[in-house]
Every structure is written in C-alpha cells, then in structure tokens.
N, C-alpha and C positions, 0 to 999 in steps of 0.2 A: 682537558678531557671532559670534563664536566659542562663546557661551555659548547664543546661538538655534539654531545647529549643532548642536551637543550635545543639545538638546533633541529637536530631530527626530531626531538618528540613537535617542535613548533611546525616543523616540515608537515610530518604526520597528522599533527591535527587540523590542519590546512589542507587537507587531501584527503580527508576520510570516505569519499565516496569511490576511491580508487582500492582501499581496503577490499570492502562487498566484492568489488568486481575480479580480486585474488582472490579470493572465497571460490567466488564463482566459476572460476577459469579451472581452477584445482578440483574442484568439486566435479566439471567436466570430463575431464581428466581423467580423473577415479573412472569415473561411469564408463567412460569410452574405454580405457584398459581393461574395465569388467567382460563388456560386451565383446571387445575382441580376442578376450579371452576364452569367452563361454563357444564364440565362432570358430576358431580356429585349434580349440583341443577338441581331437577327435575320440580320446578316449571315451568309451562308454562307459567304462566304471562312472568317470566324474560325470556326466552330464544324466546318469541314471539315478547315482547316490543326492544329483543337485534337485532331480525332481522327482525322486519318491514320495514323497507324501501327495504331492499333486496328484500322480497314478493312482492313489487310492482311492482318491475323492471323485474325479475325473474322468478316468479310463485313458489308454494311449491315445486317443483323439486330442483330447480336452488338453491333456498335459503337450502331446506335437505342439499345437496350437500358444499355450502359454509358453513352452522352451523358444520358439520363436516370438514371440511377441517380445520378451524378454532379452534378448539377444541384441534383435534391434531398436527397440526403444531405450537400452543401454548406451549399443554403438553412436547412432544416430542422435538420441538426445545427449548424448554425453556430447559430442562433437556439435551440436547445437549452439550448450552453454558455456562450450571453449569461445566460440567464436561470436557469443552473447544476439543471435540470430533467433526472432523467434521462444524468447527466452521462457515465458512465460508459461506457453505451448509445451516445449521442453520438459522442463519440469514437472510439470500438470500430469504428460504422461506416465512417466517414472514413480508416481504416489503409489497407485494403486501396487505397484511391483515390492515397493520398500514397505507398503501396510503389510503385504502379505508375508513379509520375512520377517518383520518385529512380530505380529501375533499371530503367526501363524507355523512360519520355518523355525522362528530361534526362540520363539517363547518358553520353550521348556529348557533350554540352555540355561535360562537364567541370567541375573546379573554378576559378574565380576568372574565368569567360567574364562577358560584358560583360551580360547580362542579372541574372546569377547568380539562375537557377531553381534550379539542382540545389540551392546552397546553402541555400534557402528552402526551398525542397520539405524538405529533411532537415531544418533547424528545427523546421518544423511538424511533421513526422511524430514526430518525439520530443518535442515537447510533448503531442501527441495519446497517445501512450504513457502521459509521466507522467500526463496526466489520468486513461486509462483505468485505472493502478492506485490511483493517489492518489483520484480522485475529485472531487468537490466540494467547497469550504471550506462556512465559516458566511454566505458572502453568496451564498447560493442557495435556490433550491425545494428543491433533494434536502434540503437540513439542517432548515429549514423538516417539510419533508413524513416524512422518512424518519426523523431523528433526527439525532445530531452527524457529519454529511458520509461518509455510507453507506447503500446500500442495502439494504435487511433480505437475509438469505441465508435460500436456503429450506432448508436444516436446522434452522434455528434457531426454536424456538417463540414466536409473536407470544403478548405477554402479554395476558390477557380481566380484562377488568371482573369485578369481583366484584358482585352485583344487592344494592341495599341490603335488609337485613332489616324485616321488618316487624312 
C-alpha cells in the first residue's frame, strides 16, 4: 500500500503542470454552469434579486446591459477555459464581474455567513488572476494553437517559412 502511494505522489510530482490545467478545466466549468444558469432560469424573482443593487446604482439600462454582459462572459469564458482556448483573454474578462461580487455584491455578507459567497467569490477571482498571468498549460488549444501555453506577443516577430529552392 505504501509503495502504490509513493508511486502516485512520484506520478504527481512529475506532472504537476497537468494539476493547473484541472484547476482550470473545473474552474471553467463552474463559470459555464453559472452562465447557463443565469441564461436559462427565466424566473424573474432570481435575476431581479441577482441584480438589485446594480438597479440602484445603474438604472434598468445600465443593469440590462451588465445582466447580459455577465451571462455571457460567464457562459462563453467559462467554456473558453474548459477547452484552455484563448485562455488568458478568458479570464481577463470575467475580473471585473468577480471584483464586483467580492466588494461590491457579497461584501457585506461577510466572511464565514452561512452561504459563503464572499468566500467563493474571492477564490474564483484569484484563480481567474493566476490564469490570466499563468495562462494555459499543455492540456489546451492555446498550447495546441499558439505554442508551449502562451500567446504570441505582438512585438515579437512570427518566424516565416523559408520557399524551397528550385
């Protein structure tokens, strides 16, 4: 028993760039089930009670405008970072949504209340951080697409084919 332990913890630590990219995929996940949540319950109690404080600040314009913005950069970026596509981008947009639930939505909740939003809310948002620096691992499209789990930066000169000679 002790000796199949050892194996997997040596497995594991030989692979810990596949860890992050479980992170990431679950973390997508979440997002995507929020978003097609927020889509698909038609109740208005819940989508009213989700963005009353917006209304206040906002007026029904301002809050239309963020209940959709939020919806889809849930569904959307959450299925982004399932499929580690754009990763970066992803997450990037999903901040501002998660700042405004930590100090804004759940802040007066407090910490260790009997739902624990704030807590979650702040998990997410600092995973959504290290993604947006870190990026995507090797179980993605960006690595895939882009090269080893980064975006090309536009300073940097894309290398060209050389045309075989004849």
């Amino acid at each position: 028993m002790q000796e199949r332990m050892q194996r997997l913890i040596d497995w594991a630590d030989a692979h810990r760039e596949y860890w992050l990219d479980g992170v990431r995929i679950y973390l997508g996940l979440g997002l995507l089930a929020r978003g097609l949540l927020m889509i698909t319950n038609t109740s208005p109690g819940y989508i009213v009670d989700f963005f009353q404080r917006a209304d206040d600040a906002w007026g029904w314009l301002g809050t239309g405008f963020l209940m959709h913005y939020v919806m889809i950069a849930h569904f959307i970026g959450g299925l982004l970072l399932v499929l580690g596509f754009l990763t970066r981008l992803a997450a990037l947009a999903q901040i501002p949504i998660l700042f405004g639930a930590v100090f804004l939505v759940h802040r007066q909740d407090g910490v260790f209340a009997l739902g624990q939003s704030l807590e979650f809310s702040a998990l997410v948002l600092f995973l959504l951080a290290v993604f947006t620096i870190a990026g995507a691992g090797k179980l993605s499209l960006d690595y895939v697409t882009f090269g080893p789990g980064r975006m090309p930066r536009p300073h940097e000169e894309q290398p060209t084919r050389a045309l075989p000679s004849i």
